[in-house]
Each structure stands twice: as C-alpha cells, then as structure tokens.
C-alpha positions as CSV (number, residue, x, y, z in Angstrom):
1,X,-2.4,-24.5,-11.1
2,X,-3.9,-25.8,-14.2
3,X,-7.4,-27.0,-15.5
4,X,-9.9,-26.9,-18.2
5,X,-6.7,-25.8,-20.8
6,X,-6.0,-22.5,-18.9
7,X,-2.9,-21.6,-16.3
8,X,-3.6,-19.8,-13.2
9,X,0.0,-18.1,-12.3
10,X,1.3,-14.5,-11.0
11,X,3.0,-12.5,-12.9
12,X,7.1,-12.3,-12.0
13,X,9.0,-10.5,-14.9
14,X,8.7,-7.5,-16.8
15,X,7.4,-9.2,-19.6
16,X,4.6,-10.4,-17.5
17,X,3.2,-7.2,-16.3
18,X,3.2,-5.5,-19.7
19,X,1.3,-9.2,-20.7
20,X,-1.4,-7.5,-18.4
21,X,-1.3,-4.4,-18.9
22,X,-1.8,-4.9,-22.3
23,X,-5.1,-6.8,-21.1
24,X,-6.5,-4.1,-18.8
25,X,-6.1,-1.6,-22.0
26,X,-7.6,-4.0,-24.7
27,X,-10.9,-4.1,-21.7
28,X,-10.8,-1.0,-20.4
29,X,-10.1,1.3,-22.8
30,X,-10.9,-0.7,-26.0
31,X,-13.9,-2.4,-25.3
32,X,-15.6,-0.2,-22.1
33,X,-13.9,3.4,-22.9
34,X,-12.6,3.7,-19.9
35,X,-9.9,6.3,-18.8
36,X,-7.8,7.8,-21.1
37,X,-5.3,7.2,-23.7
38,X,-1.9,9.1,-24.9
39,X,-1.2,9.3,-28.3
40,X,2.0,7.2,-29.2
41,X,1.6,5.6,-25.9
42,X,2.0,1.7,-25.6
43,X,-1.3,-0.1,-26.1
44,X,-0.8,-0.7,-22.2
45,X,-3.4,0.0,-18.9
46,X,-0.4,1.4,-17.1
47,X,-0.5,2.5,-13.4
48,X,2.1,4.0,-11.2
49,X,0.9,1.4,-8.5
50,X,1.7,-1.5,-10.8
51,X,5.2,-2.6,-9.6
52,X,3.9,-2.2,-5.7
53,X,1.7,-5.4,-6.1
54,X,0.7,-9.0,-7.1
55,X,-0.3,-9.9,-10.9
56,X,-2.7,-12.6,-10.5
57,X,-2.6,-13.8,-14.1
58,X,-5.4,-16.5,-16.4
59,X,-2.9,-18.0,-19.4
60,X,-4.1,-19.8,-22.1
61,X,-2.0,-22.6,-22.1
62,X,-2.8,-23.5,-26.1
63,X,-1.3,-19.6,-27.3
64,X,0.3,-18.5,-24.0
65,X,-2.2,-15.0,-23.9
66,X,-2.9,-13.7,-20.8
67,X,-6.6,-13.8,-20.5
68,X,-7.7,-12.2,-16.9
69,X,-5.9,-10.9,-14.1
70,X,-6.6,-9.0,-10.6
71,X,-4.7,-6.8,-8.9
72,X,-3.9,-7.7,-5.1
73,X,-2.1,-6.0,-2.0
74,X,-2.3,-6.8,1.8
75,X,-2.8,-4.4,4.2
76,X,1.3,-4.7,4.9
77,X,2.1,-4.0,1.3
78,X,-0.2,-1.2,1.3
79,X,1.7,0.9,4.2
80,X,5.0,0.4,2.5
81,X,4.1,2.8,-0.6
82,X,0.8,4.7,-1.6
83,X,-1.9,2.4,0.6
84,X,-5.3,1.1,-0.3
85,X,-6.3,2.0,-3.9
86,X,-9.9,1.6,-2.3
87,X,-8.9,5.0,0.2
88,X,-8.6,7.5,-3.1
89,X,-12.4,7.0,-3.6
90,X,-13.8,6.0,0.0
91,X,-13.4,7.0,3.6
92,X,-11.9,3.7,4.6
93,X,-12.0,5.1,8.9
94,X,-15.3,3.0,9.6
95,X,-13.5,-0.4,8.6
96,X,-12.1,-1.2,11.9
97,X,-7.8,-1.3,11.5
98,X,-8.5,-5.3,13.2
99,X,-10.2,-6.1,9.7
100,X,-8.4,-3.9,7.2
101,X,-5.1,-5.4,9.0
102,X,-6.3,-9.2,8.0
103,X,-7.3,-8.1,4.5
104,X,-6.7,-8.4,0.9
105,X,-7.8,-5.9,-1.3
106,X,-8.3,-6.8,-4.8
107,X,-8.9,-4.5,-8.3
108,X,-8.2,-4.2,-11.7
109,X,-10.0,-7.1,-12.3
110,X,-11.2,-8.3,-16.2
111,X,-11.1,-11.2,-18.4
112,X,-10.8,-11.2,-22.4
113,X,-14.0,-11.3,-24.3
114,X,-12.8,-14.5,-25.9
115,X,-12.6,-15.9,-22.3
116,X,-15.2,-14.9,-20.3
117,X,-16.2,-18.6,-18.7
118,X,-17.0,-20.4,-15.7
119,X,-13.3,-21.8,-16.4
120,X,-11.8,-18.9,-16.0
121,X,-13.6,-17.0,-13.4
122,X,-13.0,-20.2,-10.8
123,X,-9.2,-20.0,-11.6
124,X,-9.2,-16.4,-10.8
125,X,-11.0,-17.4,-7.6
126,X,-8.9,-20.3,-6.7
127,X,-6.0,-17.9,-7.2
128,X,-7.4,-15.3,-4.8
129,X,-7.8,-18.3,-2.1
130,X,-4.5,-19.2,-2.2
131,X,-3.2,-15.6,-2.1
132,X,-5.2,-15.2,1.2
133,X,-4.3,-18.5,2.1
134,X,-0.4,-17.9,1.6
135,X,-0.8,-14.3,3.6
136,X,-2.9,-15.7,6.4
137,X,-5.8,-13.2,5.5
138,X,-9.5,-13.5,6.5
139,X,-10.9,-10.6,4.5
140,X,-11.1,-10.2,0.6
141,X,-12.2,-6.8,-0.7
142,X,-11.8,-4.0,-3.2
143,X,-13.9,-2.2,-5.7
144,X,-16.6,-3.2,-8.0
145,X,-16.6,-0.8,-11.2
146,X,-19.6,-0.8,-13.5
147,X,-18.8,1.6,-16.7
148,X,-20.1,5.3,-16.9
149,X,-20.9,8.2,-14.6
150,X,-24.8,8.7,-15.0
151,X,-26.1,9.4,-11.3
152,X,-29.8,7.7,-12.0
153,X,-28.0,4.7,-12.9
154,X,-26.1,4.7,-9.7
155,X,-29.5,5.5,-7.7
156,X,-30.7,2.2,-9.9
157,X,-27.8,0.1,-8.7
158,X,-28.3,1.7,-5.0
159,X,-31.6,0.5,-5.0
160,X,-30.6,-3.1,-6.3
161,X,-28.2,-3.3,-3.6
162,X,-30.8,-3.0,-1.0
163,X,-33.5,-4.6,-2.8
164,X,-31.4,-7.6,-3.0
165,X,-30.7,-7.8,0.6
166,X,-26.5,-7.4,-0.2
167,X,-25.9,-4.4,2.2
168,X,-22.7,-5.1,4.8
169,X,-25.1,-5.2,8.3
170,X,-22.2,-3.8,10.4
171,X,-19.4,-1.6,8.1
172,X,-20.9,1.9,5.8
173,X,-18.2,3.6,4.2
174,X,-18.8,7.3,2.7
175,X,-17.2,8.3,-0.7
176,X,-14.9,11.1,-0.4
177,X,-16.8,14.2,-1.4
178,X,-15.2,14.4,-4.7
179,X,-16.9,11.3,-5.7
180,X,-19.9,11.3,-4.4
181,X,-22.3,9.9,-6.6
182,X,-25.8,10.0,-4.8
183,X,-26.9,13.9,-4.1
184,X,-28.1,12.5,0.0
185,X,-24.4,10.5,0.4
186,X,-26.6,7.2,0.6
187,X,-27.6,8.2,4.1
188,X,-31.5,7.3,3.4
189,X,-32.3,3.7,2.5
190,X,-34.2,4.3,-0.6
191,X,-37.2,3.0,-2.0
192,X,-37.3,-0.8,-3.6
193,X,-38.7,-0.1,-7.1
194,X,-39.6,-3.7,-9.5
195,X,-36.7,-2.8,-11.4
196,X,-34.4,-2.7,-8.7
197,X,-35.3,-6.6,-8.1
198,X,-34.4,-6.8,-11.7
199,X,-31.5,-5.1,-12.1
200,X,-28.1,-6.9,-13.7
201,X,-24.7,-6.4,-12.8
202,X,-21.8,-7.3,-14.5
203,X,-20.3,-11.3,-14.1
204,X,-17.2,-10.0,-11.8
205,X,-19.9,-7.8,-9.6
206,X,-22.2,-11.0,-9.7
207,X,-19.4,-13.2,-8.6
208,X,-18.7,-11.3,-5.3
209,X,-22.1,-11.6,-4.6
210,X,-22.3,-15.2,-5.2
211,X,-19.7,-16.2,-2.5
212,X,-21.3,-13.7,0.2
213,X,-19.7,-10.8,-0.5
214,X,-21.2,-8.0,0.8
215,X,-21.7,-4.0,-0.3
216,X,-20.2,-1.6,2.6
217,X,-22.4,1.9,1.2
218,X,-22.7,4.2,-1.5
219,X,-21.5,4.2,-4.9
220,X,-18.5,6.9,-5.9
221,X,-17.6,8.2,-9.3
222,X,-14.3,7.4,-10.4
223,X,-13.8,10.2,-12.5
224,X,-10.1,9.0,-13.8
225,X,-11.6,6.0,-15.3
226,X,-15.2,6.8,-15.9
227,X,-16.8,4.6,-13.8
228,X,-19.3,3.9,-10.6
229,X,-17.8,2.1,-7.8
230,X,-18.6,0.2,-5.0
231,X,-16.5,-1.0,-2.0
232,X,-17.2,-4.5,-1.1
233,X,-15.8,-7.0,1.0
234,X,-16.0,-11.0,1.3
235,X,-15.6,-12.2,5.3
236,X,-13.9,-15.9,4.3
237,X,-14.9,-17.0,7.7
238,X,-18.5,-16.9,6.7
239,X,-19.0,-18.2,3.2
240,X,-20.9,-21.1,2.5
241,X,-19.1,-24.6,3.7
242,X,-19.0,-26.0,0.3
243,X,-17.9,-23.2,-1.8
244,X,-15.2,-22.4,0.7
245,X,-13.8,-25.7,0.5
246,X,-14.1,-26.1,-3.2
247,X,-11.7,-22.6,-3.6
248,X,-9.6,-23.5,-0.1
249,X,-9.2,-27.0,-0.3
C-alpha cells in the first residue's frame, strides 16, 4: 500500500529489521534518551523479542528510509515464545482470556522527526487494520510510553485520563508492583485539577484516543527504558462508523 509518496509494508528480511531497529534507536535513544546503549554496539534498538513478531514498516518511497514502524503479535504468537510484552509491566488477569484471545497487541511504536505527518500516521493505521483484518482480530492494544520517570507527572497524566473521560468503563489492570508508579496503585479516582483538562500527550497517545481507544488503569514505570506507561486498548467493533471504514474499507 502506497499514498502521499510513502510505502506502508512489513518487514521480511534481515535487512529489514535492522532498517527498524536502526529507527527505534535514532528515537528512542537519540532523540528521547531512552534505555540504554553499549559502547561499540550497532546504532540499533535491539530486543530479544524482535524475531518473534510483525515489522509494520512506513518507507519513503523517494530514498527508501524506513520512517515509522510498530511492533505487533496476536495472542497465538504470544503463547509460542515469551507472551504479551504488555504482561512484564501489568497484571494482564482482569482482561478476560475471550478478549486477550481476539487481540492484537501493538508497541514499539515511533516515526522519524522528519516524518511525523497526518501521512504517515494514517498508513501506520491502515497497516494495523489490515493486520487485524488478515488475523481475524477484534481488539487492538498495547502500551502507550510517555518519556521519564517523575511520579507527579504520572499523577498529572492520571488525572488527564479521567478528566478527559478516556478510562476503559469495564477492564482496570494493576501494574506489577515493581512498577508501580502511583503511591495508592490508582485505586482512588483522583481529583480533576484545570490542568488536567489541559494536559497534552504525545501524537501516537493522542491517536489512540482519537479512534476510541480507551485507558485500562494506572500508569507503571518502565524502568528498562525510562518511561511511564499505560495499557490501552481499541474495541474495533465500536469505533466511530466512518473512521472504521476509512482504515477497514
């Protein structure tokens, strides 16, 4: 799939996956210090979970660079090797196994500077419709990183989330204790301040939102990468009628 002079393809040789991984590292670690990096090392975002799933890949078609990815797994490919990334940072027992078994789950999401358009983010999203299309999945979810560790700004994004009415009405997920980023676990709704109502997230986060994702509980600290998370998930079945057919149709 083509448009607007960018490629949306997956990624199927070696060649490929380094293409990304070089990506991840130039946005992760170059531009948001995230995680850390070994002398000597490749200029590469390398994972050990890398070769166990899909490379969703954005290629500009005018100097063939790989410009944005995600990272995607069903719930099938997830039992054959080391499971739901989304599991090492959240207790993943209140998603009922009927949902998590009809999922996608989606990370390692970012887009080059250079690149970071409407263009591009509706490829990645077309891509992610016709992953789910081509596994027969219902449920699209994953976590949403926002750089840094600071536990005031997580209470500040914990209060956006409710003051902008984005909370998941049926699923709450805990952090693991390790990661916990709020001292009361999230278990008390907090209090709307005007800056909550305020409060910006980053494009990716805000896309979620946008096609009705919603948050399933508190924010955990991913310490490996230096960043606050939250698990959220997108229910295809009930997005808005025109934006799921302009990604599905």
């Amino acid at each position: 799939m083509a448009s607007g002079g960018y490629e949306m393809r997956f990624a199927w040789t070696r060649q490929d996956l380094h293409a990304v991984q070089a990506l991840r590292y130039q946005v992760f670690h170059e531009e948001l210090g995230e995680g850390q990096s070994t002398p000597g090392a490749p200029a590469r975002d390398v994972d050990e979970r890398d070769p166990w799933f899909h490379h969703l890949m954005i290629v500009e078609q005018r100097t063939g660079d790989v410009v944005g990815t995600y990272r995607l797994q069903s719930a099938v490919m997830a039992a054959t090797r080391f499971g739901f990334y989304s599991a090492s940072l959240f207790e993943l027992g209140a998603i009922p196994a009927s949902i998590l078994g009809e999922a996608v789950e989606a990370g390692r999401a970012c887009v080059a500077s250079a690149h970071r358009s409407g263009k591009v983010l509706r490829l990645l999203w077309k891509g992610i419709a016709r992953y789910l299309q081509w596994n027969s999945k219902r449920f699209l979810f994953g976590c949403c990183s926002l750089a840094g560790l600071e536990r005031e700004r997580a209470t500040d994004m914990w209060q956006a989330m409710h003051a902008r009415q984005v909370m998941h009405d049926r699923i709450l997920v805990r952090p693991r204790p390790a990661g916990r980023a709020l001292a009361d676990d999230g278990r008390t709704r907090p209090l709307i301040t005007a800056d909550a109502l305020t409060y910006r997230l980053p494009p990716l986060f805000e896309g979620y939102l946008a096609l009705g994702a919603r948050v399933c509980g508190a924010p955990a600290f991913d310490y490996e990468f230096g960043t606050t998370d939250f698990l959220v998930m997108l229910d295809t079945m009930t997005m808005d009628p025109r934006t799921h057919r302009s990604l599905f149709g």
